[in-house]
N, C-alpha and C positions, 0 to 999 in steps of 0.2 A: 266140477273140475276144481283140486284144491289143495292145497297142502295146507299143514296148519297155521293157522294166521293169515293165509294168502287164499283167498279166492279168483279166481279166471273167468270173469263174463264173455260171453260172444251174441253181440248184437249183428243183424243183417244190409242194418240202414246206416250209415252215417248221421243220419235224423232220430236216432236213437242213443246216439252216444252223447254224453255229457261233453260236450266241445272244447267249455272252459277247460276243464280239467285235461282234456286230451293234447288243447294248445299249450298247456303248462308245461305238462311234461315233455311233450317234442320241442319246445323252447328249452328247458333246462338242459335236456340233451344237446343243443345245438343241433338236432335232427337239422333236414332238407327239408326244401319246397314240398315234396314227395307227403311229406308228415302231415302238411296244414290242413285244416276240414276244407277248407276252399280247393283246394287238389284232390282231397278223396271223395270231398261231393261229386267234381266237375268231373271227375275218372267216374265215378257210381253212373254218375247222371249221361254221359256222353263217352262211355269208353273205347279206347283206340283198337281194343284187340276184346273184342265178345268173352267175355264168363256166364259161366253159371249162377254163383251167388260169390255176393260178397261177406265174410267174416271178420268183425272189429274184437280181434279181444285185448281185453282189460283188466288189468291185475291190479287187486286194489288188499288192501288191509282194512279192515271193516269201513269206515266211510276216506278214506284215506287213497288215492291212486298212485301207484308205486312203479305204471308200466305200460306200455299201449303197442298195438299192432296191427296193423291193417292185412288182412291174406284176401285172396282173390279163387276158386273154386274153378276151376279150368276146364275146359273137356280134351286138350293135348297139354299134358307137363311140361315139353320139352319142345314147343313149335321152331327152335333155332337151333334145334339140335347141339347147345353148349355141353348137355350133359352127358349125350352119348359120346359125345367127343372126350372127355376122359373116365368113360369107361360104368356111368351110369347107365346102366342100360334100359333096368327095367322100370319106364318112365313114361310106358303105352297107356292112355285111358284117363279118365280124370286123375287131379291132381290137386290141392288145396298148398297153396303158397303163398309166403308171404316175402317184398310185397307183389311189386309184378314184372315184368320183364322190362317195361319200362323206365324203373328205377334204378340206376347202377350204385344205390348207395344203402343195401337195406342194411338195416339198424333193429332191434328192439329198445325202441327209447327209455330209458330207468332213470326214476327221482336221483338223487345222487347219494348214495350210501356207499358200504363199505363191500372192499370187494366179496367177503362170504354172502354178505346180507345180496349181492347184484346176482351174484352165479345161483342163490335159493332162486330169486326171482325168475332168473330166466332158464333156469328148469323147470319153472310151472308152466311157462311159457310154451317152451316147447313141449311138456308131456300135453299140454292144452290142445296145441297144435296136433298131437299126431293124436288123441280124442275127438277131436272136430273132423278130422280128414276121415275119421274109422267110420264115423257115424253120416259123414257126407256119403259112404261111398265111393272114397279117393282114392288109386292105387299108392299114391303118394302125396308124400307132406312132406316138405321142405320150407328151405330159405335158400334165394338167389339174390348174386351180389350183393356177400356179406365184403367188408372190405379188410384186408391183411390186419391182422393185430386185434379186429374187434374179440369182446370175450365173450359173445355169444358163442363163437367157434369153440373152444378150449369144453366149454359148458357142451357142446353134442359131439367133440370126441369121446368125453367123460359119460356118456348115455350111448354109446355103442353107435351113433349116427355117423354114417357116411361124408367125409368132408375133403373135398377137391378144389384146387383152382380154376376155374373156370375160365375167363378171359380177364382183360386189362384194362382200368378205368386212366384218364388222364387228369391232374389239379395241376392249375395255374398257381402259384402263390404272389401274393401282389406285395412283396415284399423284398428287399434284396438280403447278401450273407448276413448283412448286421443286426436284420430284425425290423428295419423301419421300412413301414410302409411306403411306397415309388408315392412320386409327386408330383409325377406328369410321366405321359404315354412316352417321352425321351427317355426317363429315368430305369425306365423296364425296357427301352431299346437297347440301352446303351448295358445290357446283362446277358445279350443275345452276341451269335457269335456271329463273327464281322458281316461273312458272308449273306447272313441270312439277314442282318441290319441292312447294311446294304439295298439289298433287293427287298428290302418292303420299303425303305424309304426311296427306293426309283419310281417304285408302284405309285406311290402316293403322290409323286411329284405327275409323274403322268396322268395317272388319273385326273388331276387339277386340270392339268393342262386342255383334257379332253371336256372338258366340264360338266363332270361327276358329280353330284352331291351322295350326302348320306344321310340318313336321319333317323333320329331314336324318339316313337310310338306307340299310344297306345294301341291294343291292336283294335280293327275292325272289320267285317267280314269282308267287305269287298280286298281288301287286302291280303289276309287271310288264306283266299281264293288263289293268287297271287303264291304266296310263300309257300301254298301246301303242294300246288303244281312243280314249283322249284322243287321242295324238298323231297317229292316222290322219284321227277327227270335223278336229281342227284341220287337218290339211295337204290334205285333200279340198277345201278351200278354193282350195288353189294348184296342184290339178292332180298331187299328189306322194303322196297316200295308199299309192301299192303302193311306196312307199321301204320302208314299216315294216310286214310280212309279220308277223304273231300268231307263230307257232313260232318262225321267224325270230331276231325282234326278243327273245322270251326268251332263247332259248340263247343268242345272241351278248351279249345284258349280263350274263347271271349268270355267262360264262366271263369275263371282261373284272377278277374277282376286285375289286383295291383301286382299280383303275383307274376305277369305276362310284358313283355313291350316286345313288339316288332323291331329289326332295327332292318333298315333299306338302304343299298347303293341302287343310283338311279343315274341313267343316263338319258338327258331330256327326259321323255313320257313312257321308257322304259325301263323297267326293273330286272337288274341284270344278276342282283343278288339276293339274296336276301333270309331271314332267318327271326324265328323267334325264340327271344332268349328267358329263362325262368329267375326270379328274384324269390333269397329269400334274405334274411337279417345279416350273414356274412357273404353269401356266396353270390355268383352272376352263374348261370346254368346256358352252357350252347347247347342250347336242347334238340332245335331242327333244322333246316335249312338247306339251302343250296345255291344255286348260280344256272346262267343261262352259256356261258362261254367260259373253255377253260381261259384262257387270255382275252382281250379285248384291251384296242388303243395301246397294245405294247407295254398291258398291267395286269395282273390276275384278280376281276372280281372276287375271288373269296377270301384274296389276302386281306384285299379290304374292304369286304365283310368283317375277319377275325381284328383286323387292325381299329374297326369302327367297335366291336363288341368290347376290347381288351380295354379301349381309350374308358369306356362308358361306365365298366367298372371299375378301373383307377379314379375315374371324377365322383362316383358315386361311394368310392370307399371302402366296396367290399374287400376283403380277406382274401378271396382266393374265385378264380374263374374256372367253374368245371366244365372240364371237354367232352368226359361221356365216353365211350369206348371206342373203339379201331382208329383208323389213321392214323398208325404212329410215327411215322418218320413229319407230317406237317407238325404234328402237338407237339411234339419234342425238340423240331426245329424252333419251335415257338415258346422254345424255356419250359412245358408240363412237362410233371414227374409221373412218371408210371404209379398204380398203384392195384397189384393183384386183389382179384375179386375171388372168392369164394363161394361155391354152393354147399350145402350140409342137409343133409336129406337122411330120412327116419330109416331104420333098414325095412326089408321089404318082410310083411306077415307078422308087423309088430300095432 
């Protein structure tokens, strides 16, 4: 798989790919947690939603790596039905995508060059991709949630690929109009509109009252136990429960090492909220979670879940707190900006 100058490796292991070089470049990119080998080990090693095989490919210029990619080899393309929702249909039978449904930020991460030299690269890319899918036996090859503006897209309109909006991701920005990062969890209250200021600082004051704590940890299974039961009660709600499998969902955060912290509301000896959130270099990720009561004590545990998660990444400094998809009237009460995701997928009997 190759264009000139450019060749496209696909290894199956994560144990197989030169790491340094794969950390380099999803750092240069500013890629997600999603990117690091410590996530696509702990996804390889413990994954939340069963594949087939995994596929790393690698765009490199002779000893030079210029590109990286993780796809995941499925045996349903579409188990959320995103894609038949605008009109992809034919999405029956294996699948080879990259990265996986768990990710609302896929990317192909590229060195930083100029934009012809980035669009050559991520056409080997994808012609790699829909070569690995031919040869899997995939009915399709794609990419899901790509996000609004990325130029992977622009590069598979220009190759005759299929490209739709799928659904709608949420980013926090930890910064207000001026550009300077907030300086305390007041300083991003006080960017919220009255109403909804208000009622998280009632929240909070009650919750004291009742005596609540919170606390931000590393994770550990017994806990773990704890947070996956929440976050299944909660996502049953939307149809999504078998996202987070008990064994599963442990091994895959306790491997996830610094990448991971629990963060807990506790009342006395019970855990009324609670959630694990994902770290990487700019971002804080609310990746799962949930609650055992929608109010309690005249407060809403998940306000102050989001109120405990929001605080931890203004003290820690990140750039921006991603919310992950649906819920959008809480996220948007909560200052996140929308941001349309994209799928772009190979045409079919290419």
């Amino acid at each position: 798989m190759s264009t000139p100058h450019v060749t496209v490796s696909v290894t199956d292991s994560i144990d197989d790919v030169d790491t340094v070089q794969w950390r380099r470049i999803a750092a240069a990119d500013t890629a997600p947690v999603h990117y690091t080998p410590a996530y696509l080990r702990a996804y390889q090693t413990s994954p939340l939603s069963p594949f087939l095989a995994a596929r790393y490919l690698t765009v490199a210029d002779g000893d030079r790596t210029l590109a990286v990619l993780p796809c995941y080899l499925q045996k349903e393309g579409d188990p959320y039905g995103f894609l038949r929702a605008v009109g992809i249909e034919d999405t029956d039978g294996p699948a080879l995508l990259g990265h996986n449904w768990y990710c609302y930020d896929t990317r192909v991460p590229v060195r930083a060059m100029d934009p012809a030299q980035r669009a050559r690269v991520l056409g080997a890319v994808l012609d790699a991709l829909r070569e690995q899918a031919a040869a899997d036996g995939a009915l399709t090859a794609g990419l899901v949630s790509v996000p609004d503006g990325d130029p992977v897209l622009d590069v598979a309109r220009d190759k005759g690929w299929r490209v739709a909006p799928i659904v709608t991701r949420f980013q926090l920005p930890l910064h207000g109009a001026d550009g300077d990062a907030f300086d305390s969890y007041d300083s991003y209250l006080a960017t919220l509109g009255a109403r909804t200021r208000r009622t998280i600082r009632q929240y909070l004051r009650r919750a004291a009252e009742a005596g609540v704590t919170t606390a931000v940890e590393a994770p550990r299974p017994d806990v773990l136990r704890t947070v996956g039961d929440l976050t299944r009660r909660t996502a049953a709600k939307y149809g999504s429960a078998g996202m987070y499998p008990e064994s599963a969902f442990t091994d895959f955060v306790m491997a996830l090492g610094d990448h991971a912290r629990v963060v807990r509301v506790d009342r006395g000896d019970l855990t009324v909220a609670a959630a694990v959130v994902l770290l990487d270099e700019e971002r804080l990720h609310m990746w799962a979670g949930g609650t055992s009561h929608a109010t309690l004590d005249g407060f809403s545990p998940n306000y102050l879940l989001w109120a405990t998660e929001i605080r931890t990444a203004i003290q820690w400094r990140k750039r921006w707190v991603e919310g992950g998809r649906s819920n959008e009237p809480m996220k948007t009460r909560h200052g996140m900006k929308p941001l349309r995701l994209y799928a772009c997928v190979a045409p079919p009997g290419t």
